[in-house]
Wavefront OBJ file of the C-alpha trace (Angstrom):
o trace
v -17.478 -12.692 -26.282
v -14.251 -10.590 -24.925
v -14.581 -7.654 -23.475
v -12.744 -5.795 -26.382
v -15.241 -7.302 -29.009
v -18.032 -5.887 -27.025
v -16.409 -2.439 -27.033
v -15.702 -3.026 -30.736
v -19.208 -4.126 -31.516
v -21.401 -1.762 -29.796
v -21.240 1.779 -29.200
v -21.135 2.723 -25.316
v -23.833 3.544 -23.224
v -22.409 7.118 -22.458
v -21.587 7.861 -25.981
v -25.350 10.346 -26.764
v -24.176 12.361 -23.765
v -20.206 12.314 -24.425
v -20.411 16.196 -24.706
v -22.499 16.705 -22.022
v -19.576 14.264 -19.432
v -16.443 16.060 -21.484
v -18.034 19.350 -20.362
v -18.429 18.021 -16.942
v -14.899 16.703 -16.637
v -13.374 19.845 -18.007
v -15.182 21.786 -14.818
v -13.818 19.313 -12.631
v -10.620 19.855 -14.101
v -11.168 23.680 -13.386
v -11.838 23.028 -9.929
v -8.781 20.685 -9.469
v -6.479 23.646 -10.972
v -8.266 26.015 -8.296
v -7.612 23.920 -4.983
v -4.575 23.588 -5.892
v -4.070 26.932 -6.285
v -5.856 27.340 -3.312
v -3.141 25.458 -1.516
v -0.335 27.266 -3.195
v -1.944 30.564 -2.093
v -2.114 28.913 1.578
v -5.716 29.597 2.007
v -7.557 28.187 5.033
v -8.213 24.763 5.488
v -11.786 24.722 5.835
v -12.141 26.678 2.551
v -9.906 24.291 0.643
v -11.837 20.917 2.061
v -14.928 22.570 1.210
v -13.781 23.100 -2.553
v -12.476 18.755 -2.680
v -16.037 17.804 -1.243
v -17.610 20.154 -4.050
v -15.071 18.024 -6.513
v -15.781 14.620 -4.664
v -19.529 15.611 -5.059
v -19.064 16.398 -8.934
v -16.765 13.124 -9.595
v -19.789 11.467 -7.957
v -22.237 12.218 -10.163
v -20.557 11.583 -13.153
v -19.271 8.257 -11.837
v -23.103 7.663 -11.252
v -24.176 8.767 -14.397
v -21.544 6.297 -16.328
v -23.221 3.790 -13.697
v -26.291 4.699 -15.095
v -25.751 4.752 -18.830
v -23.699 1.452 -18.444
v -26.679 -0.085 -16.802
v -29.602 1.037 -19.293
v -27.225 0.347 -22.578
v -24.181 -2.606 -22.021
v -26.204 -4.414 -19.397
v -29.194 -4.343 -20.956
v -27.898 -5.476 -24.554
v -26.111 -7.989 -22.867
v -28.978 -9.118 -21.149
v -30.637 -9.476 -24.451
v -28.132 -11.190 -26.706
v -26.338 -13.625 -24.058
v -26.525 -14.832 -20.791
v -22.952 -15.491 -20.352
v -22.161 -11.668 -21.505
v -24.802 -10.355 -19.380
v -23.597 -12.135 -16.334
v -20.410 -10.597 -17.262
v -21.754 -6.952 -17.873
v -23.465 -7.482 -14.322
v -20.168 -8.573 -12.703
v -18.369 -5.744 -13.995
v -21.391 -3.046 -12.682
v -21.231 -4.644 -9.431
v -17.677 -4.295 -9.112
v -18.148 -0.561 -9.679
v -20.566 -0.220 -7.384
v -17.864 -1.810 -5.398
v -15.132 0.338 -6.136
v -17.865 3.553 -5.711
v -18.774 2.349 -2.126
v -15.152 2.139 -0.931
v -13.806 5.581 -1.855
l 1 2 3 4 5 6 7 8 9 10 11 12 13 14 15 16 17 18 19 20 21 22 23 24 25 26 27 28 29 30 31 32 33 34 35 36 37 38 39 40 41 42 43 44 45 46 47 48 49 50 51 52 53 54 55 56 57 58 59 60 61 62 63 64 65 66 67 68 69 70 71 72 73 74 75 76 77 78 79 80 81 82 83 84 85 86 87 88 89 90 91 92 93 94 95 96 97 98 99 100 101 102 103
């Protein structure tokens, strides 16, 4: 099973709580517009890296809560229904976790 027929088959994991990320990624977006316009106004340094670790912080946790929602819903379908799509679904996690790690 493709990765495409999985997204067209099942709902995903994150989809009870889309509201609840969208309102999380429109505050992020908020605090993106004011760094930047922290920048523009040439405020101090310190100030401005303290506002990108409070966005780093927030892209964190909703990174982690995907993480989370992927884990508890795609994996665990997967898990159920195939082994070959759950050793995918695990693949792909891992490679997240990956990706998380490095930035």
């Amino acid at each position: 099973m493709t990765a495409q027929a999985t997204t067209e088959e099942h709902a995903h994991g994150y989809i009870t709580d889309k509201e609840k990320y969208l309102n999380r990624m429109r505050r992020i977006e908020g605090q993106a517009r004011g760094v930047t316009k922290m920048v523009d106004d040439e405020k101090y340094c310190i100030d401005i890296l303290t506002q990108i670790s409070a966005l780093t912080s927030a892209l964190q946790a909703v990174a982690v809560g995907l993480l989370d929602d992927h884990l508890k819903h795609c994996v665990l379908d997967a898990a159920r229904m195939d082994s070959a799509d759950a050793e995918e679904k695990i693949k792909e996690a891992s490679d997240a976790i990956a990706r998380l790690v490095r930035s």
